[in-house]
N, C-alpha and C positions, 0 to 999 in steps of 0.2 A: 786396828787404828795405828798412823803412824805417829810415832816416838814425837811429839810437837814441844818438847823444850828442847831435845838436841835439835830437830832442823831451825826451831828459832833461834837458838843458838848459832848454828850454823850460818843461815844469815845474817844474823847481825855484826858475826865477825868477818863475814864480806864487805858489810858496810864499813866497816871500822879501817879497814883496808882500805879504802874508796873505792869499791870495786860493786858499785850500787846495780850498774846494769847488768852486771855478772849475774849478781843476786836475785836481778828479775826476771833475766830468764830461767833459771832453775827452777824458780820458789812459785812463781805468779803461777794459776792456772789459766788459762784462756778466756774461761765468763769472768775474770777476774773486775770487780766494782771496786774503782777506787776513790775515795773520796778524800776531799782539802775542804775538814771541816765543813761546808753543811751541803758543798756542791762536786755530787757524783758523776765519774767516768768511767764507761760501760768499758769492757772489752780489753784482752791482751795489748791487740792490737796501735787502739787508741791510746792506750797509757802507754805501752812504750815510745811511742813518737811523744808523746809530752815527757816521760823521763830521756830522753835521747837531745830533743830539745835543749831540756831544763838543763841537765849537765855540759853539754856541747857547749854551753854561753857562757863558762866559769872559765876565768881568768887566773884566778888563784884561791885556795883554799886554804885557808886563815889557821883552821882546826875545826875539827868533825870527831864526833863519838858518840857512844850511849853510856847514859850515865845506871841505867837501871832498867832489869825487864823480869818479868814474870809468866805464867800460865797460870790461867783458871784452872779450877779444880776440876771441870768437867774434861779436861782437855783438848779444848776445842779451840779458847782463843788463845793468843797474849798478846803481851805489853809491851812496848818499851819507852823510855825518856832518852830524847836525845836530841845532839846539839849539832848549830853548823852556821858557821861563818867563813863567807867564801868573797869575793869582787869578782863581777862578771865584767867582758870584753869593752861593757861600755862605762867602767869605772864606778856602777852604782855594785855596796856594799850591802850584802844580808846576814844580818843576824838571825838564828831563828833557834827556839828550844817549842822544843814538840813532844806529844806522846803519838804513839801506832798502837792502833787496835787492831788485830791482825784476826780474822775468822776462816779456819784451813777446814778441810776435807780433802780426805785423799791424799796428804801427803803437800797438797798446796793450798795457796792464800787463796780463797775465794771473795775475799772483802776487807781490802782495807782502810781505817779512817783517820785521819791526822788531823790534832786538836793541836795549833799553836796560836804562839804570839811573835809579834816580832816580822821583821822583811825590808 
């Protein structure tokens, strides 16, 4: 089983970095389900064109971090809280503080779910 609080780890200090799509190809696996709170998207593929999207539209980034993460004790999933205020190209501003649920096999994310507020 691989080591899943250094590779969390390791992502999240790509994110910290802004270095978000770096981190999803490395980390993501291919059946990769990612979910925004209660509405899932199938596939690598599809999420990367929605994360490629989503960051391509940002104008400036205000500040971005996590503020805290963990691993179950089965080691299978983790945690994190983290934050992000950005203005996209068309002047609208997002605040957002969020958790990730991250669920790995093999080494990668095969499910993950973001529980925020805020946009």
């Amino acid at each position: 089983m691989a080591d899943i609080a250094r590779l969390d780890a390791e992502l999240n200090d790509l994110i910290r970095q802004g270095k978000a799509l770096e981190a999803f190809e490395r980390f993501y696996a291919e059946d990769v389900v990612m979910m925004e709170n209660d509405q899932a998207f199938e596939g690598k593929e599809a999420n990367r064109r929605r994360e490629q999207e989503f960051f391509g539209r940002i104008a400036q980034v205000h500040s971005a971090g996590i503020t805290s993460a963990a691993v179950s004790a089965d080691g299978v999933t983790s945690f994190c809280e983290q934050f992000f205020d950005a203005t996209f190209e068309d002047g609208n501003r997002i605040r957002m503080e969020e958790v990730a649920v991250r669920t790995w096999r093999d080494g990668k994310i095969v499910r993950e779910r973001f529980y925020y507020k805020g946009g």
